[in-house]
C-alpha positions in Angstrom: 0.0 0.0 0.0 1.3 3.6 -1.1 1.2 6.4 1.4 1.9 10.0 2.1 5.5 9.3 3.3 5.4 12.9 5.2 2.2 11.4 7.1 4.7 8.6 8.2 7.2 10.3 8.7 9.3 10.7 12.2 7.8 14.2 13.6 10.1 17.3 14.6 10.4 20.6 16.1 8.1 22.8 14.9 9.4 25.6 13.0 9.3 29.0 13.8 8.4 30.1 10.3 5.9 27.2 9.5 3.0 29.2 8.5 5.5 30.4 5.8 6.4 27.1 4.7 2.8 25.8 4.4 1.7 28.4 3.1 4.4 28.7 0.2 6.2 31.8 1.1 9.2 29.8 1.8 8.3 26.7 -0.2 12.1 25.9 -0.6 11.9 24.2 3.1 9.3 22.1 2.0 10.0 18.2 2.6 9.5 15.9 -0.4 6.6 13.7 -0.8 6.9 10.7 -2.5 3.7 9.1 -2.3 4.6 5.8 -4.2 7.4 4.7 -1.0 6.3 2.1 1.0 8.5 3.1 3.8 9.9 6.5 4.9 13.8 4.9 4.4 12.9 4.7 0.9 12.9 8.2 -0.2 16.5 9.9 -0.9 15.9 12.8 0.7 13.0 14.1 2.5 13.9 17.5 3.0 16.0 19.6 1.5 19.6 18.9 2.0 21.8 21.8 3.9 24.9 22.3 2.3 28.5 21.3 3.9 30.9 22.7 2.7 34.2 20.3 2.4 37.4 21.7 3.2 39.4 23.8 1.3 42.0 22.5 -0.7 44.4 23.8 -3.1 44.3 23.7 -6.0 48.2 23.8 -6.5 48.1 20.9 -4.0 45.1 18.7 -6.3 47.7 19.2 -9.3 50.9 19.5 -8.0 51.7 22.8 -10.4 51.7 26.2 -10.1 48.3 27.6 -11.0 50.4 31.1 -11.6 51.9 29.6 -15.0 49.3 27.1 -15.7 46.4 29.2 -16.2 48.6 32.4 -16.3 47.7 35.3 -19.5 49.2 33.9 -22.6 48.6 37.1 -24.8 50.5 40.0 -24.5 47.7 43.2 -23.6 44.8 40.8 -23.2 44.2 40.6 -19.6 42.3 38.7 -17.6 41.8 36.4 -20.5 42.7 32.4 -20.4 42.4 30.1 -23.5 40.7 27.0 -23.2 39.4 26.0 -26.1 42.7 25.1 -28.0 43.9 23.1 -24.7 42.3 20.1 -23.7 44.6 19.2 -21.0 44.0 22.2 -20.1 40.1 22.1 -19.5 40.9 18.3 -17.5 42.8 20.0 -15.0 40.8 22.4 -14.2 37.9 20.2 -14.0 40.3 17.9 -11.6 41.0 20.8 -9.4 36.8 21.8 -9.4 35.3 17.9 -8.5 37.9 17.8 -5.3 36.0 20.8 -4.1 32.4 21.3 -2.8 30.7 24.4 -3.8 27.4 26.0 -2.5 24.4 25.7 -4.1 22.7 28.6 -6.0 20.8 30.6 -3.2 17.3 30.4 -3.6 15.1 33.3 -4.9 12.4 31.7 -6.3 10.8 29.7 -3.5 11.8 32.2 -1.3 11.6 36.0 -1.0 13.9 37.8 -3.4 16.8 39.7 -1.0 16.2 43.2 -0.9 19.4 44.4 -1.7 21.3 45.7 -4.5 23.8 43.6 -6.0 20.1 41.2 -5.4 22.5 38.2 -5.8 26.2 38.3 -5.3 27.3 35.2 -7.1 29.2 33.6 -4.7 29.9 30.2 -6.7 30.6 32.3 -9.1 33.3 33.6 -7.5 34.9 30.9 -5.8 35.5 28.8 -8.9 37.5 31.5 -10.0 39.5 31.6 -7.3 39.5 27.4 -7.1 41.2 27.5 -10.5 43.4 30.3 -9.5 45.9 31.8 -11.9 44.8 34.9 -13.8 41.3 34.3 -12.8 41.6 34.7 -8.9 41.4 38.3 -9.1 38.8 38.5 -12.4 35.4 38.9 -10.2 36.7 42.2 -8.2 38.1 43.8 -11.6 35.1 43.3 -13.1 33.0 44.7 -10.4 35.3 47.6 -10.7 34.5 48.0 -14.6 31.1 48.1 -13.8 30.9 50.6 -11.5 33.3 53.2 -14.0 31.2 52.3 -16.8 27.5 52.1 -15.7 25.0 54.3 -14.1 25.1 54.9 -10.3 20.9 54.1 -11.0 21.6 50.9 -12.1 20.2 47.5 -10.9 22.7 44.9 -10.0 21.1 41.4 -10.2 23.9 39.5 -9.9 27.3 41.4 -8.7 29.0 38.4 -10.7 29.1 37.2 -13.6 27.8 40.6 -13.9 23.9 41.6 -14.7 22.5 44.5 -14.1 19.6 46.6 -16.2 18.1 49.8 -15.5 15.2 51.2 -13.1 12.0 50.9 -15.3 11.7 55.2 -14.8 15.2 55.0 -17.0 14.2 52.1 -19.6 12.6 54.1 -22.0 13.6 57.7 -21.0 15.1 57.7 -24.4 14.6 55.8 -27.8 18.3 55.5 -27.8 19.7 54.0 -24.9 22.7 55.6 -23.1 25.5 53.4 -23.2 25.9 53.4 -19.0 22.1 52.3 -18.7 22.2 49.9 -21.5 21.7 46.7 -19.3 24.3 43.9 -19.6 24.3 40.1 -19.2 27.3 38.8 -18.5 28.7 35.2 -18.5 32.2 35.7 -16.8 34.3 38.2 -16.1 35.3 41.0 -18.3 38.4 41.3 -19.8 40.3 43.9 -20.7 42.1 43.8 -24.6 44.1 46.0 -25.6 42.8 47.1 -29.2 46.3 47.5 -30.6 47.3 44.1 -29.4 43.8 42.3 -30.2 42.9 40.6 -33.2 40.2 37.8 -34.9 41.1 34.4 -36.3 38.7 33.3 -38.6 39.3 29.5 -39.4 37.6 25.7 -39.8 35.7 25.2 -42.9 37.1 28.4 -44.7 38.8 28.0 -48.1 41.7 30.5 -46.5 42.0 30.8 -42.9 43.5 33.5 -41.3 43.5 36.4 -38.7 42.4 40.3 -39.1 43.7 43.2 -36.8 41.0 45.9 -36.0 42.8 48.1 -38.4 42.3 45.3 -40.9 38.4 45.3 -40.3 38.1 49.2 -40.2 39.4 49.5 -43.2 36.3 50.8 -45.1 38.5 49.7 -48.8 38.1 45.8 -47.6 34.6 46.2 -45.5 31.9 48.7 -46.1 30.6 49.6 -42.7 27.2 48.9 -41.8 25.4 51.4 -38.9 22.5 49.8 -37.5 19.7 50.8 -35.4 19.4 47.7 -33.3 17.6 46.3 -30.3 19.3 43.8 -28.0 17.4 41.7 -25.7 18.2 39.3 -23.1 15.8 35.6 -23.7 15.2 36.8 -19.7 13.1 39.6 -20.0 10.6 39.7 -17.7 11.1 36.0 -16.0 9.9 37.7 -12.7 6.3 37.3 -13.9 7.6 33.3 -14.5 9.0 33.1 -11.8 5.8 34.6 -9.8 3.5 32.2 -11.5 5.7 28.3 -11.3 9.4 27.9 -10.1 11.7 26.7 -12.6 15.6 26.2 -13.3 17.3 28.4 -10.8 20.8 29.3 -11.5 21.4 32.5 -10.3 23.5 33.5 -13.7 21.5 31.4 -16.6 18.0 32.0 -14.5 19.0 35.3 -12.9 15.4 36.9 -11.8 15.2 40.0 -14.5 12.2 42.3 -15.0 11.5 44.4 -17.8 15.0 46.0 -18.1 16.6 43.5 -20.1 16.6 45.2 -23.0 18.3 48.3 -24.4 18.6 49.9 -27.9 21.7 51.6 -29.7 23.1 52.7 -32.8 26.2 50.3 -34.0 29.3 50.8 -36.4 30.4 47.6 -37.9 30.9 45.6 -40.8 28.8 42.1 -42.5 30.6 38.6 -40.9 29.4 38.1 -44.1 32.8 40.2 -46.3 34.7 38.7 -43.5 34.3 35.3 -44.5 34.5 36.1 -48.5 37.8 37.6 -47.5 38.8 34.0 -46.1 37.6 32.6 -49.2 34.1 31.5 -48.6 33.0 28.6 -46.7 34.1 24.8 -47.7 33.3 21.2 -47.0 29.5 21.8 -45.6 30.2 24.9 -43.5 27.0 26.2 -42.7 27.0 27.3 -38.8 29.8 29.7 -37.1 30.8 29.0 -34.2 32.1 32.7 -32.2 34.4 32.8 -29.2 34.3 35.1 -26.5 37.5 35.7 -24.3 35.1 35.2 -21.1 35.6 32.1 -19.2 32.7 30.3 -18.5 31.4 27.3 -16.2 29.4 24.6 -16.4 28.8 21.1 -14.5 32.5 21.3 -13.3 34.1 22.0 -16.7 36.0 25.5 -17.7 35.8 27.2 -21.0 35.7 30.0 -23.3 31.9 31.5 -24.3 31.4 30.0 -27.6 27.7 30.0 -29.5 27.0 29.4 -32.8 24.8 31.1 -35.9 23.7 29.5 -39.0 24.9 30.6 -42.3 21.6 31.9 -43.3 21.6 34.5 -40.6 25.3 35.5 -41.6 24.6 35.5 -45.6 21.6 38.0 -45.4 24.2 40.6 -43.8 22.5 40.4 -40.2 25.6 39.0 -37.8 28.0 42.2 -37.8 31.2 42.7 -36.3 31.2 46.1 -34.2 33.5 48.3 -32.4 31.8 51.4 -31.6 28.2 52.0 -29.7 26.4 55.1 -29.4 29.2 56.8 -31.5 31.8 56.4 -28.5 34.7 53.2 -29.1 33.0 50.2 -27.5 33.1 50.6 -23.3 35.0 47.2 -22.1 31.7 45.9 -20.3 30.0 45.5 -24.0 32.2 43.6 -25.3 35.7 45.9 -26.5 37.6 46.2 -28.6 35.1 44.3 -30.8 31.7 42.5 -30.0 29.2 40.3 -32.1 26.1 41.8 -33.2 23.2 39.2 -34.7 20.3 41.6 -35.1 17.3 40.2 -34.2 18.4 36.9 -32.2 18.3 36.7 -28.3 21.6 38.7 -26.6 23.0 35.6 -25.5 24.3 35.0 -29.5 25.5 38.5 -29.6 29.0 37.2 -28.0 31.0 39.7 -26.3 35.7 40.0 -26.7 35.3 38.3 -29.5 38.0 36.8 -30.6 37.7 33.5 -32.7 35.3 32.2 -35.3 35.2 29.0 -36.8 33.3 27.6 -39.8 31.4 24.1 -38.4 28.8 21.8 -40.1 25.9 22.3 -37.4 25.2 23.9 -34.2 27.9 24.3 -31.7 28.2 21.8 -29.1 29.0 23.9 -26.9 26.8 24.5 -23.5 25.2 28.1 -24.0 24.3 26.3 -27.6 23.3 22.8 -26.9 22.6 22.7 -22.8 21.2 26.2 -22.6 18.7 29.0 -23.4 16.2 26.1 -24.7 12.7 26.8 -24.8 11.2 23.2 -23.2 7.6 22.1 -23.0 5.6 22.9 -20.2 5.5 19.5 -19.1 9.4 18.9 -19.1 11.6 20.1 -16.3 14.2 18.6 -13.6 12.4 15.1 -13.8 12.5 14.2 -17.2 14.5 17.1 -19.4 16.9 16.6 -22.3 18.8 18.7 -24.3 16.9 17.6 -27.5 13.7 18.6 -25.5 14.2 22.2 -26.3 14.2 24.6 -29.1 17.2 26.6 -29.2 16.3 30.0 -29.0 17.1 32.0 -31.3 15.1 35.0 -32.9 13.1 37.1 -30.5 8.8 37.0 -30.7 7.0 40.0 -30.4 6.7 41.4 -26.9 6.0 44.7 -24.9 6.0 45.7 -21.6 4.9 48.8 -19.2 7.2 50.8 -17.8 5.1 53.2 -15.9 2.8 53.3 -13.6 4.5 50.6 -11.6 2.6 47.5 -10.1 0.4 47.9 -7.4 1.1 51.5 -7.7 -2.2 54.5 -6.4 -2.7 56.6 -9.9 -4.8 59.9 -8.4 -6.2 60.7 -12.1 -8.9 62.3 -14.4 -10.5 59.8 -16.5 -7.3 58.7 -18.1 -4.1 57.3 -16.9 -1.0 58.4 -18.5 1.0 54.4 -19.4 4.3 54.4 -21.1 6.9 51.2 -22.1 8.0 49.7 -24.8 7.4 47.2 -27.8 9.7 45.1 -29.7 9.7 41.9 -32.4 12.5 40.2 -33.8 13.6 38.8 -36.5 13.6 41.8 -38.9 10.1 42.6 -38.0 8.6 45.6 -36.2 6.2 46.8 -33.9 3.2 48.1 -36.4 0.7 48.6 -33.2 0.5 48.7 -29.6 -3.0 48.3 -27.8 -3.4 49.0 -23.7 -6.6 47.5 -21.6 -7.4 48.6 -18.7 -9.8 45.8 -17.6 -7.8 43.2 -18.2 -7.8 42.5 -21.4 -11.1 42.1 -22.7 -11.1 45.9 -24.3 -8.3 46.9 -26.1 -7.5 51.0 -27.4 -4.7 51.3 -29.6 -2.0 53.9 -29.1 -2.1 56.6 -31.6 0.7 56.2 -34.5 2.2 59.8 -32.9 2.5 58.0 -29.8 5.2 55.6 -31.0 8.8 56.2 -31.9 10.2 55.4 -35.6 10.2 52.0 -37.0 13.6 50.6 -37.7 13.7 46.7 -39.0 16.2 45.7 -36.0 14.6 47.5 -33.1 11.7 48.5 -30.5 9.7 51.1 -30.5 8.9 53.5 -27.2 5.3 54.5 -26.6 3.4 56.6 -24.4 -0.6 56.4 -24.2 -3.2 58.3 -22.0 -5.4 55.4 -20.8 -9.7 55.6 -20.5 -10.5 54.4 -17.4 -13.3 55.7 -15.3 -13.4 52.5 -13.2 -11.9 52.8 -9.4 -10.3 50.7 -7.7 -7.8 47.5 -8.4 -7.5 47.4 -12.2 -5.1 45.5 -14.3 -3.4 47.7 -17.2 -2.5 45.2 -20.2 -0.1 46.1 -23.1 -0.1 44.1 -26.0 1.6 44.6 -30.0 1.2 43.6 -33.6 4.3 43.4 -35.7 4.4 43.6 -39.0 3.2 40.0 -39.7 0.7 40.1 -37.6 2.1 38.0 -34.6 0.8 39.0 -31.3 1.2 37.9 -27.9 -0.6 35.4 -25.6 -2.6 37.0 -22.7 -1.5 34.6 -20.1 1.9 34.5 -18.6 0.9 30.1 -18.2 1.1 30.4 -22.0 4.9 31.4 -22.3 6.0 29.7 -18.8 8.8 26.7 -19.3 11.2 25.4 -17.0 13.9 27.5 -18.0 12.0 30.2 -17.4 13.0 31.7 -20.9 10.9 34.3 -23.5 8.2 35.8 -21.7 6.2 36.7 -24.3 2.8 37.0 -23.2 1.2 40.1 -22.3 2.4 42.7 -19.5 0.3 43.2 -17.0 0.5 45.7 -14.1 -2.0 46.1 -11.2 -2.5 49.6 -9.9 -5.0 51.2 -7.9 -7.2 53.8 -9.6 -8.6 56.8 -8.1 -10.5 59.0 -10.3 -10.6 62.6 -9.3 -13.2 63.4 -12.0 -15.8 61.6 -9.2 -17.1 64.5 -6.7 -17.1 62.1 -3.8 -13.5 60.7 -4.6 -12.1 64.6 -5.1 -13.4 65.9 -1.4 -12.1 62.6 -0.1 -8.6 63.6 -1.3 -8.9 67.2 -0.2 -10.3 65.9 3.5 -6.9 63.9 3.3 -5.0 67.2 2.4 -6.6 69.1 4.8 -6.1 66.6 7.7 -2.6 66.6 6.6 -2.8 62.9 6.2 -1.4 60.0 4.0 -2.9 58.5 1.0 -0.2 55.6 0.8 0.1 52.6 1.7 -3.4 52.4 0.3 -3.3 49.9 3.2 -3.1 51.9 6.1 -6.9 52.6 7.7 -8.2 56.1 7.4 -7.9 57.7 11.1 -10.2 60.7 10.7 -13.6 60.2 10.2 -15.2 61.0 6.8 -19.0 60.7 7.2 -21.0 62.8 9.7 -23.5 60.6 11.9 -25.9 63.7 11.0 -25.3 62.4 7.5 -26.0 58.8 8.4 -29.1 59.2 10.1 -30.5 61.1 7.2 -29.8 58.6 4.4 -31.7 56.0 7.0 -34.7 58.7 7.0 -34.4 58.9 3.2 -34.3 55.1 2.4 -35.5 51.7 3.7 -33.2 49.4 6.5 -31.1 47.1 5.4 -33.6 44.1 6.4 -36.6 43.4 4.7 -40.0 44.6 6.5 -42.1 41.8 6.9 -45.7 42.1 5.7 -49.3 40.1 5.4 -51.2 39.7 2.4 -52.8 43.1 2.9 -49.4 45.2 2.8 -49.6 45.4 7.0 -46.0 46.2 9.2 -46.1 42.9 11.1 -42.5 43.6 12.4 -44.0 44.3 15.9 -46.3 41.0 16.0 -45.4 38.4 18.4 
């Protein structure tokens, strides 16, 4: 016979916090149920494990080298850059040196309460596999966080200190159609190096007819490449996995799952040249080349193994002129955190193909195998996750669907208005197609006004398009503001965030909503409430907070009860007669 294993199981303390836990506000203490054991000893683990951390051994010891000068620079001004990909032996030492040591689990912020602070996450794992391996990397995490805080805003917020990721307050996201290079938000997969453009340059090799290697100089000069200057959108397959994360938990790695609102997106105007004359300049492609893979000088982890950032693009993307090679942003030289001297650019495709310090490409018969290709940024069924998943399960993402998203008012925010309340965000659709209308609801949904064409910024095929819309509303009290768009083909967005949710928590494409409390000041009765607030020098917010003054006479009371019947119904006979005073 099957039973509830936590009905047989051995009782314990009671916890302080156990309204929490049953209630789901920390559901990440929750014991396991396996309702198909027969006998408490056989499930694994009942509740969650705690994590013990083994001791701390060196890595010099594990190998018996000096980390210093194995995994030491090995390029003259590229700093805090190590090449894996060329050295096997390399990678198995480094993995040797990462299996003898313990590491902490990702800290938990999806079945728990998000921390309140900012860096939100710190990335602690992060940081001590750097400093396992040793070498150059050891002091990579705390010169990065020093990049970021010369070259982005002060306003900034940091969702993971590192690898670095960090996107703007939503008063900042659309401030400007153009996004300023320091509020441009960044997701980052290691540390940031720092190349020297004199000393960097780009091998291009595998299935090209002539392999061989181009200095910056080489690639600016406009008599081999003419320069391409893009308009273009970048955004992060995260967008907006809050609102996932608020509905179902899924895959929580602080870094690949980090929990990013509607920030993660930012628009700027490129300088570049086509991958595309890059590669005829090699030749063209040869013996079934039709993906590239690009290397970024990053180092990256997974599952115990080191490498560089490597992704891959199809040849189709790269022949139609729409993966560029770019070293200037906003018409300043590319700032180190984005990627310098020169960055990837595929217009249209998630960020995460976009590879920053690039370095390498390499001609390859099909997608990389590689893990940010083949492991990651997969877009699963709803009904796959940590019990059944595969990599096959899940369609690399690749080019962006159409989205928007609300930037102001806020959720849960009071609006004090007129009959109208004033909404503003963005809209966006890749692939090469464009917003061609944005619609806002403010019943949730079921009526839809469109924003006026002089409402929205310029089209451009490669990026979003800022809007601003005074919304109808008469209705007060909780509403729920919706924002929807059409592209150009007609694709629009689900209304549910259930219909976009998957375990990796990836592409939330359905449509934003925002909760806000509506108060409209057009209403008599609602406008001399507000001034009786004024005039008793009294709060409006927290809507929560009771009202401490009173705001209805009992003169005024008494006579609405003269004016209109009681609230219970006056009994009568057949004949009409009061019988409320019969026995």
């Amino acid at each position: 016979m099957h039973n509830d294993t936590q009905a047989r199981g051995v009782r314990h303390a009671q916890p302080a916090d156990e309204w929490k836990i049953e209630q789901g506000f920390d559901a990440s203490e929750l014991p396991l149920v396996d309702q198909t054991a027969d006998n408490v000893s056989d499930v694994w683990s009942l509740y969650p494990e705690s994590f013990k951390p083994s001791p701390e051994t060196d890595g010099a010891k594990i190998l018996g080298e000096d980390l210093n000068v194995l995994f030491a620079e090995e390029r003259k001004g590229w700093h805090g850059y190590v090449e894996w990909e060329e050295y096997p032996e390399k990678k198995a030492k480094a993995h040797k040196i990462l299996i003898n040591r313990k590491f902490p689990p990702p800290p938990e912020f999806q079945l728990g309460p998000i921390p309140g602070t900012n860096p939100i996450l710190e990335g602690v794992r992060w940081k001590m596999w750097h400093k396992a391996i040793g070498g150059r990397l050891t002091s990579v995490p705390d010169e990065s966080w020093e990049v970021v805080l010369k070259e982005k805003d002060p306003e900034m917020l940091h969702l993971l200190q590192f690898p670095y990721n960090g996107e703007p307050p939503k008063r900042l996201v659309t401030e400007k159609v153009i996004t300023p290079n320091k509020l441009h938000f960044i997701r980052n997969h290691g540390g940031i190096p720092h190349i020297e453009p004199d000393k960097w340059d780009l091998k291009l090799d595998g299935l090209v007819k002539n392999p061989r290697s181009f200095t910056l100089a080489d690639l600016q000069n406009e008599k081999m490449f003419p320069r391409f200057t893009p308009t273009c959108t970048i955004q992060c397959s995260g967008t907006r996995r809050i609102e996932q994360i608020a509905l179902y938990a899924g895959e929580g790695d602080e870094m690949i799952n980090a929990p990013w609102a509607e920030g993660a997106i930012g628009t700027a105007k490129y300088v570049g040249i086509s991958l595309k004359h890059v590669i005829k300049a090699c030749g063209g492609l040869v013996d079934g080349g039709k993906h590239l893979e690009l290397y970024g000088a990053d180092t990256y982890f997974k599952q115990n193994e080191v490498m560089n950032y490597v992704v891959s693009v199809p040849w189709s993307k790269v022949k139609a002129h729409e993966v560029l090679l770019c070293w200037e942003m906003n018409g300043e030289p590319l700032p180190k955190i984005h990627g310098a001297p020169v960055r990837a650019l595929v217009m249209g495709y998630i960020g995460a193909r976009s590879v920053k310090w690039l370095y390498r490409i390499s001609a390859i018969t099909r997608p990389t195998k590689a893990p940010v290709q083949s492991r990651e940024y997969l877009y699963f069924n709803q009904q796959s996750g940590k019990h059944n998943q595969k990599m096959i399960d899940g369609i690399q993402i690749q080019e962006m669907p159409v989205s928007s998203a609300i930037m102001a008012p806020l959720s849960k925010q009071v609006i004090i208005h007129d009959g109208a309340i004033n909404c503003q965000g963005w809209a966006y659709s890749g692939g090469g197609r464009w917003p061609e209308r944005v619609e806002l609801s403010a019943d949730g949904g079921f009526s839809w006004y469109a924003v006026p064409p002089g409402n929205i910024s310029d089209k451009h095929r490669w990026a979003w398009r800022t809007w601003n819309f005074a919304l109808p509303c008469e209705v007060e009290g909780w509403i729920e503001i919706v924002v929807r768009c059409w592209d150009n083909s007609l694709n629009t967005q689900p209304l549910e965030t259930r219909s976009a949710w998957n375990w990796g928590l990836h592409v939330t494409s359905s449509c934003h909503r925002v909760k806000v409390y509506s108060v409209n000041k057009k209403r008599e009765q609602t406008r001399k409430r507000l001034e009786a607030f004024r005039n008793h020098e009294t709060g409006f917010v927290p809507i929560t907070l009771p009202t401490e003054f009173p705001y209805m006479t009992w003169e005024e009371y008494d006579r609405f009860w003269d004016e209109h019947p009681p609230r219970d119904v006056q009994e009568e006979d057949r004949q009409g007669r009061d019988l409320s005073d019969s026995d």
